[in-house]
VOBA-1610 file (N, C-alpha, C; in pm, whole numbers, padded with zeros to 5 digits, always signed):
BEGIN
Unk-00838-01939-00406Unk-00765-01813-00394Unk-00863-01698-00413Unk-00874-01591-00324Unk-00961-01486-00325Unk-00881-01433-00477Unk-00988-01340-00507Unk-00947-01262-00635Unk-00952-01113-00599Unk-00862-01077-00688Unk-00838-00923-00672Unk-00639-00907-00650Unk-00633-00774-00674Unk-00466-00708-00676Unk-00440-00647-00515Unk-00327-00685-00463Unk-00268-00592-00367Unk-00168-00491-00513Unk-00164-00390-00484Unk-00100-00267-00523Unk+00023-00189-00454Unk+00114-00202-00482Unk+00211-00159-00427Unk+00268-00019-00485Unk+00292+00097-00438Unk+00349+00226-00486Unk+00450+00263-00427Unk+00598+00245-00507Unk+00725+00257-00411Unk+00830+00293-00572Unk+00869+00411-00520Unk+00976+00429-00661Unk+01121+00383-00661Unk+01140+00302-00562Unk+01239+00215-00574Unk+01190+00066-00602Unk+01291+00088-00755Unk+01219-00073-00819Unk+01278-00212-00700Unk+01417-00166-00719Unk+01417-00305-00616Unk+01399-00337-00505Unk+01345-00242-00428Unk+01241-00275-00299Unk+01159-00316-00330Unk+01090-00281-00434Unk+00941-00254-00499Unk+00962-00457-00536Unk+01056-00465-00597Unk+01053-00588-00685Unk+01068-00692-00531Unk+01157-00669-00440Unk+01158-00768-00327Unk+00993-00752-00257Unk+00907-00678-00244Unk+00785-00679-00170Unk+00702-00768-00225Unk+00716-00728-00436Unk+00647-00801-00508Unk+00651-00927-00448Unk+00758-00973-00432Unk+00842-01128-00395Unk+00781-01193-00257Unk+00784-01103-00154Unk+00731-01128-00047Unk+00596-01176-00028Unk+00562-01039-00066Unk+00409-01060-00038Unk+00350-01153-00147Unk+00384-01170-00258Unk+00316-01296-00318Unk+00301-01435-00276Unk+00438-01457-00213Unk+00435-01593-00138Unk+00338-01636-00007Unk+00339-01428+00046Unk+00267-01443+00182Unk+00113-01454+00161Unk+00056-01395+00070Unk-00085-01342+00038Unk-00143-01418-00077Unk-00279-01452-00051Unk-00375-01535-00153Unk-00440-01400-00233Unk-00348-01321-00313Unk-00395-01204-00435Unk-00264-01182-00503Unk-00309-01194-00614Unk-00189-01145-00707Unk-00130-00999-00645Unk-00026-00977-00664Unk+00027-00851-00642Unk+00118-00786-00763Unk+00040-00659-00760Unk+00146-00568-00854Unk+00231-00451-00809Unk+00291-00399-00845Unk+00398-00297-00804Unk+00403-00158-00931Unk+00394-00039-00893Unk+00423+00050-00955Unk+00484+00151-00889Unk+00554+00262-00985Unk+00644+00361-00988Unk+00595+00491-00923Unk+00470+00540-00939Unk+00423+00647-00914Unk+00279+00660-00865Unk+00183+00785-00849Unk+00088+00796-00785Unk+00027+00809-00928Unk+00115+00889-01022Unk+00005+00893-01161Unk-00020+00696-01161Unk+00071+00593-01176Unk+00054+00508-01253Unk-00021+00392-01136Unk-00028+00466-01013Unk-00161+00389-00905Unk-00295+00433-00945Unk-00312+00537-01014Unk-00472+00557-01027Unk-00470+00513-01165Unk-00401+00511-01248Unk-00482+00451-01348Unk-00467+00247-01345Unk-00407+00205-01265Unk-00439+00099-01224Unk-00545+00040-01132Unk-00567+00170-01065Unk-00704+00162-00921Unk-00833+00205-01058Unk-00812+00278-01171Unk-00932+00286-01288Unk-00948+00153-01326Unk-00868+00071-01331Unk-00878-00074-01425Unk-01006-00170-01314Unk-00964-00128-01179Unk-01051-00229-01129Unk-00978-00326-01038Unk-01022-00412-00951Unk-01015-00517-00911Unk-00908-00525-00767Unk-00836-00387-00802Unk-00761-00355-00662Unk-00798-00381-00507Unk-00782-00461-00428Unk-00861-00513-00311Unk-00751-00416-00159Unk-00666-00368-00213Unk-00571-00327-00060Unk-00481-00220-00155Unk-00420-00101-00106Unk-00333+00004-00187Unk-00230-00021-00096Unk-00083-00067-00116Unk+00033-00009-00030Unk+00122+00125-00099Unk+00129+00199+00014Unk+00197+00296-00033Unk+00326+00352+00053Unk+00397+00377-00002Unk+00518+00449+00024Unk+00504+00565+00074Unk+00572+00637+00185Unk+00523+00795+00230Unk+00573+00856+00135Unk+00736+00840+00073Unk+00719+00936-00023Unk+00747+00897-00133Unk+00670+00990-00221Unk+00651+00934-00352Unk+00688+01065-00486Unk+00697+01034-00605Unk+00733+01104-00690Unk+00643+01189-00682Unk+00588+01336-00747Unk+00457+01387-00763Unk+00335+01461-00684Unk+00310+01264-00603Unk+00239+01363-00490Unk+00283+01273-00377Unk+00283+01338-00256Unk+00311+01263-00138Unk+00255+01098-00077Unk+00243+01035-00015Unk+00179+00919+00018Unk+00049+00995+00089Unk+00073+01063+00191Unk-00083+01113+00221Unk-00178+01194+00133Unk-00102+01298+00035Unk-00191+01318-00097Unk-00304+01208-00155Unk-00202+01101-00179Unk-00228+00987-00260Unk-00364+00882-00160Unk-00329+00923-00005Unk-00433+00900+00060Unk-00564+00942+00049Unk-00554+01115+00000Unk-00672+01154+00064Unk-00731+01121-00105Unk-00698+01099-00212Unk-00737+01100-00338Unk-00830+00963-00335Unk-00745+00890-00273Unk-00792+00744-00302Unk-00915+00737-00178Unk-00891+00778-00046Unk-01034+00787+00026Unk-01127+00811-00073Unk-01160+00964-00131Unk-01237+00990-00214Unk-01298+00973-00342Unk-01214+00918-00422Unk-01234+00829-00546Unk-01261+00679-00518Unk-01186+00601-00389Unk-01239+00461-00393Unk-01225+00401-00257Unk-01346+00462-00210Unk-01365+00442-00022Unk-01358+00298-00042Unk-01360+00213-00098Unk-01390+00087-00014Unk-01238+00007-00072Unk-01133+00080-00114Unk-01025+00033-00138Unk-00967+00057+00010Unk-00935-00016+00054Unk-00823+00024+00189Unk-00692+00048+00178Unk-00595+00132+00266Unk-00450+00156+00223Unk-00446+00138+00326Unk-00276+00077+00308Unk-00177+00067+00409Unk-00045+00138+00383Unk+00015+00218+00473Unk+00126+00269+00451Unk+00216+00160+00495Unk+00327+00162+00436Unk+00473+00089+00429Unk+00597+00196+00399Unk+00610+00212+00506Unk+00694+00341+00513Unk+00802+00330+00603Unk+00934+00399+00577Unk+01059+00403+00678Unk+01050+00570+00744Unk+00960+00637+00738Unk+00951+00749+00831Unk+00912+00714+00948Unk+00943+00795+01050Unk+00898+00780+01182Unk+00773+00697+01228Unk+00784+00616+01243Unk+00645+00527+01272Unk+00550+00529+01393Unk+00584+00637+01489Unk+00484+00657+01580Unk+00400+00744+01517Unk+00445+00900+01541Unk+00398+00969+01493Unk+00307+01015+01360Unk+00380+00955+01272Unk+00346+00954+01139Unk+00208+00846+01123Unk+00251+00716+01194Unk+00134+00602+01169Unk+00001+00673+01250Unk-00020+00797+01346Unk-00101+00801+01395Unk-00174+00917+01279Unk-00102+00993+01228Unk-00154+01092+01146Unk-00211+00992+01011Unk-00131+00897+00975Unk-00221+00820+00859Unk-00367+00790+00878Unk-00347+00722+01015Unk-00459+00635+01075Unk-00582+00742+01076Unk-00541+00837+01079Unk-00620+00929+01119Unk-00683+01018+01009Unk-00619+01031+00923Unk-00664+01111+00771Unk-00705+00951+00717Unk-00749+00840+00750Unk-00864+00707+00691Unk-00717+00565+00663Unk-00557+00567+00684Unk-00475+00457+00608Unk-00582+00327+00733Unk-00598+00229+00645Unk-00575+00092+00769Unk-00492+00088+00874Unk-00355+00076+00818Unk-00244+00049+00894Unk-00147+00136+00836Unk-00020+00105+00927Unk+00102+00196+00911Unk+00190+00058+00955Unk+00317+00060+00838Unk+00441-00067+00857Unk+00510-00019+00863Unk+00628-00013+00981Unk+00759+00039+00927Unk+00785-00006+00869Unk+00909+00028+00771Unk+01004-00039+00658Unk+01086-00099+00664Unk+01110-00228+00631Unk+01266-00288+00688Unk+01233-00428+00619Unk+01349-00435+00580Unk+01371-00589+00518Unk+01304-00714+00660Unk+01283-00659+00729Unk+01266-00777+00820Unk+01125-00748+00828Unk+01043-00667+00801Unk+00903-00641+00825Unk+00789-00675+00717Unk+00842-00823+00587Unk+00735-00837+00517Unk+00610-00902+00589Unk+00638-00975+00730Unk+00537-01060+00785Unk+00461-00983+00853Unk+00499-00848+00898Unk+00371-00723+00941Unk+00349-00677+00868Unk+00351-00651+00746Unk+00297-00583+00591Unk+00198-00678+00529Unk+00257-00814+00555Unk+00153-00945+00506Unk+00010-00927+00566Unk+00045-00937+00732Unk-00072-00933+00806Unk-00163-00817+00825Unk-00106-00679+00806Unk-00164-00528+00758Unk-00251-00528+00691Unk-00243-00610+00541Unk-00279-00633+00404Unk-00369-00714+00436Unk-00385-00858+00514Unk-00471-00907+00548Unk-00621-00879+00603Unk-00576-00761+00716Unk-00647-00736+00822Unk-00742-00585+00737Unk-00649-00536+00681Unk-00702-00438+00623Unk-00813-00475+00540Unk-00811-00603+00459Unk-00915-00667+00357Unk-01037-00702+00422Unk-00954-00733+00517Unk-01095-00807+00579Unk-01190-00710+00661Unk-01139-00597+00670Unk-01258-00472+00715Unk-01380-00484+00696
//
């Protein structure tokens, strides 16, 4: 099993808690889940974070805030958005201010969030 955390940032716990669910079964990395953008950076301080998922919106600061912070504090962390906003548009503006990927949101979309997370690592 590779080592390292997928990171999840979504302030809905029980989405948050079904992704946990998902993506653990789907992915060879532990996965954790948190509430906010404060409580993603001091988990991205601890270390070992290998992929960021993030929510577009978030308590505090936005998901692309939380983008451009994490470009700059930890370029070689990759993000993926997992988001239910507009997914053309929006996934091209992520892609474009540095996310990996862009997922729409939907209970039916953990197996393109799996493979996002994948593809994104393997950069």
């Amino acid at each position: 099993m590779p080592s390292g955390t997928v990171l999840y940032v979504d302030d809905d716990r029980d989405f948050a808690d079904l992704v946990d669910l998902r993506l653990t079964r789907e992915l060879d990395y532990d996965v954790e889940s948190v509430r906010s953008a404060d409580a993603a950076f001091e988990r991205l301080a601890e270390g070992d974070v290998v992929c960021l998922v993030l929510d577009y919106r978030l308590p505090g600061m936005s998901g692309p805030e939380v983008l451009e912070a994490v470009t700059e504090r930890y370029p070689d962390v990759p993000v993926v958005f997992f988001s239910g906003m507009d997914a053309e548009e929006t996934a091209a503006e992520m892609r474009e201010a540095g996310a990996s990927a862009f997922v729409q949101k939907d209970v039916g979309s953990f197996d393109a969030l799996a493979d996002a997370v994948r593809d994104a690592v393997a950069e």
